[in-house]
TIFIGU-362504 format. One record per residue: x, y, z of N, C-alpha, C in turn. Coordinates in pm, 1 decimal, decimal comma, m for minus. Example, Ala and Ser with C-alpha at 12.3 -4.5 7.8 and 13.67 -1.06 7.14 Angstrom:
# TIFIGU-362504
1319,0/m569,0/780,0/1230,0/m450,0/780,0/1320,0/m330,0/780,0
1285,0/m225,0/708,0/1367,0/m106,0/714,0/1290,0/3,0/787,0
//
This chain:
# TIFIGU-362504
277,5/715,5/188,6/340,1/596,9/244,3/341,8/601,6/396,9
351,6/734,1/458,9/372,7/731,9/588,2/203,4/733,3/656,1
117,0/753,2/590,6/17,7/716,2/673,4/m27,1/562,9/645,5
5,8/471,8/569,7/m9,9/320,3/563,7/57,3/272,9/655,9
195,7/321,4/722,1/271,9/286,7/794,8/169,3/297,1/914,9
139,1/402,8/932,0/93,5/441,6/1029,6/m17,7/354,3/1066,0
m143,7/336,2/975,6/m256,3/308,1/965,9/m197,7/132,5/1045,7
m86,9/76,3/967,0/m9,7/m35,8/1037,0/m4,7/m107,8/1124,1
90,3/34,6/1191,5/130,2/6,0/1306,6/4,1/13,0/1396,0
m95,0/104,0/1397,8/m202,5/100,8/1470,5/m245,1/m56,4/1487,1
m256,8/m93,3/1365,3/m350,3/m236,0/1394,0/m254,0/m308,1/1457,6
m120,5/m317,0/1398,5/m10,4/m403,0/1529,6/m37,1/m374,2/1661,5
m108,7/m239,4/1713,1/m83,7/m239,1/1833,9/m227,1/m265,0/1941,4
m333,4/m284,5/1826,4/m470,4/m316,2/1833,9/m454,6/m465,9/1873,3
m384,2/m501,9/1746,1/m355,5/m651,0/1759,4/m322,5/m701,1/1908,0
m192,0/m713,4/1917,8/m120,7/m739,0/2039,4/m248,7/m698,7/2168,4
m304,5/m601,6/2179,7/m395,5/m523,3/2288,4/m483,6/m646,8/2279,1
m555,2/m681,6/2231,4/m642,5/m731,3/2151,0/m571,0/m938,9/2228,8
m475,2/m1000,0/2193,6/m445,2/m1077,3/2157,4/m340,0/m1094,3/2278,8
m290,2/m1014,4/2340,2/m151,8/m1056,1/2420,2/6,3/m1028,1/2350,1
72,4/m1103,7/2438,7/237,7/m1099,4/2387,2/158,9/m1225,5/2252,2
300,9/m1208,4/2127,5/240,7/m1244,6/2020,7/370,1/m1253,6/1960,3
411,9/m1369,9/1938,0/544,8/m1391,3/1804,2/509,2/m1275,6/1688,0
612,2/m1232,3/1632,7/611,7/m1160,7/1550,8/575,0/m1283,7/1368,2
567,0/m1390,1/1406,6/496,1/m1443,0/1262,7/374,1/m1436,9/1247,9
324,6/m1458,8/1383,6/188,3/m1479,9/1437,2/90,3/m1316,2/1351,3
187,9/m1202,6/1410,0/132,9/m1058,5/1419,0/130,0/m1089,4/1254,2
236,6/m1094,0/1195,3/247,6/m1063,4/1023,6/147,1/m1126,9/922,8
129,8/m1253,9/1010,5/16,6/m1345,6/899,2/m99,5/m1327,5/942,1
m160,5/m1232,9/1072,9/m281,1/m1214,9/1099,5/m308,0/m1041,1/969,7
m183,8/m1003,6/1002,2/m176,8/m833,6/946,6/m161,3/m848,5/805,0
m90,3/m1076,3/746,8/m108,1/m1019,0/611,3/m1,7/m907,7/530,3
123,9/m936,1/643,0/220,8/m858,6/594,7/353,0/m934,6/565,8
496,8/m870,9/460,1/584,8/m967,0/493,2/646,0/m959,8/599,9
731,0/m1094,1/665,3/761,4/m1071,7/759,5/862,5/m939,8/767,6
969,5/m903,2/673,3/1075,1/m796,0/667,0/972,5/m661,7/736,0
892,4/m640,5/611,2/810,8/m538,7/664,9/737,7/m482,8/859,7
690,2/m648,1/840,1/680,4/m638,2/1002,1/755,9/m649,7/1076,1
846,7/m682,4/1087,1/993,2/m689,1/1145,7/1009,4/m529,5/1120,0
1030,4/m471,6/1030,6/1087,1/m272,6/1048,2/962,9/m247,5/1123,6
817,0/m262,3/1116,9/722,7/m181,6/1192,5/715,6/m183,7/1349,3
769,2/m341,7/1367,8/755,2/m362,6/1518,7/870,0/m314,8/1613,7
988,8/m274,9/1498,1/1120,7/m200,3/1552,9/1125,5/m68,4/1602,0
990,8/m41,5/1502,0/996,0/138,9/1495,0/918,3/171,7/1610,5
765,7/45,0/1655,8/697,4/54,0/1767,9/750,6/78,6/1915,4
882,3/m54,0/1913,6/972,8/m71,4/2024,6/1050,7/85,7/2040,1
1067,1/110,9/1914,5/1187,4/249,0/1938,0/1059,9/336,6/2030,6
959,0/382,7/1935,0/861,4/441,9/2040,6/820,3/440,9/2130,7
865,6/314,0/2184,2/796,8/285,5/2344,3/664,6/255,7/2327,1
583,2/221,8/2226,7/433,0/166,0/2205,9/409,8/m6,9/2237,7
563,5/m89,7/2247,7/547,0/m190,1/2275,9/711,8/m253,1/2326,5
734,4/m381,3/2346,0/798,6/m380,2/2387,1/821,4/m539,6/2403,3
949,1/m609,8/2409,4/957,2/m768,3/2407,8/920,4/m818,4/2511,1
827,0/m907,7/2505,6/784,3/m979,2/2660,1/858,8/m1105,7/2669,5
857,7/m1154,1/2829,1/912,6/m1254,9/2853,1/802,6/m1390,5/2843,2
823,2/m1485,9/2716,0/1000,1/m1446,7/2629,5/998,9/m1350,0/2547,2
1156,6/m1329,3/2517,4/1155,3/m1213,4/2443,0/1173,7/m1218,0/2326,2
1113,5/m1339,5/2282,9/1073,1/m1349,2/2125,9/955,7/m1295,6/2093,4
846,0/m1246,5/2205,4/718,9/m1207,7/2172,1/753,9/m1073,7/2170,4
617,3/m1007,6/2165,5/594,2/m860,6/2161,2/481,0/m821,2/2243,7
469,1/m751,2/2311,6/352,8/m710,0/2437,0/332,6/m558,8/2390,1
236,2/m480,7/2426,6/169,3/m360,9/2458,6/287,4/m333,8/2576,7
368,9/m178,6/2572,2/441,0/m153,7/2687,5/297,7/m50,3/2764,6
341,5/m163,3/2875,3/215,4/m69,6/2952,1/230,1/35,4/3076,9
407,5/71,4/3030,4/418,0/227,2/3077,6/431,7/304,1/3021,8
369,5/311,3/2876,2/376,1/384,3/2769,2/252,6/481,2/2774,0
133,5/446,0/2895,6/2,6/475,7/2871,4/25,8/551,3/2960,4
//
């Protein structure tokens, strides 16, 4: 289970790289996920510092002092 997560979150963060700041419905129906699900993955990203809410802060951006 923890490497699907994983495998996941990668593409969330491909995505966004890929795509820009990005509503989190936007990310789920490209990824094909439910939203709950993507909602915990993009929490766990933020906790990591792999991304981060852009202005506005309904989106989600690549944190790009994470690199």
């Amino acid at each position: 289970m923890t490497e699907n997560r994983e495998i996941t979150e990668k593409k969330i963060v491909e995505y966004l790289n890929e795509n820009g700041p990005s509503f989190l419905g936007e990310v789920v129906k490209e990824l094909k996920l439910s939203y709950s699900k993507g909602l915990e993955l993009v929490n766990r990203l933020i906790h990591k510092g792999e991304i981060r809410h852009s202005d506005p802060p309904l989106q989600f951006e690549i944190n790009s002092d994470s690199k």
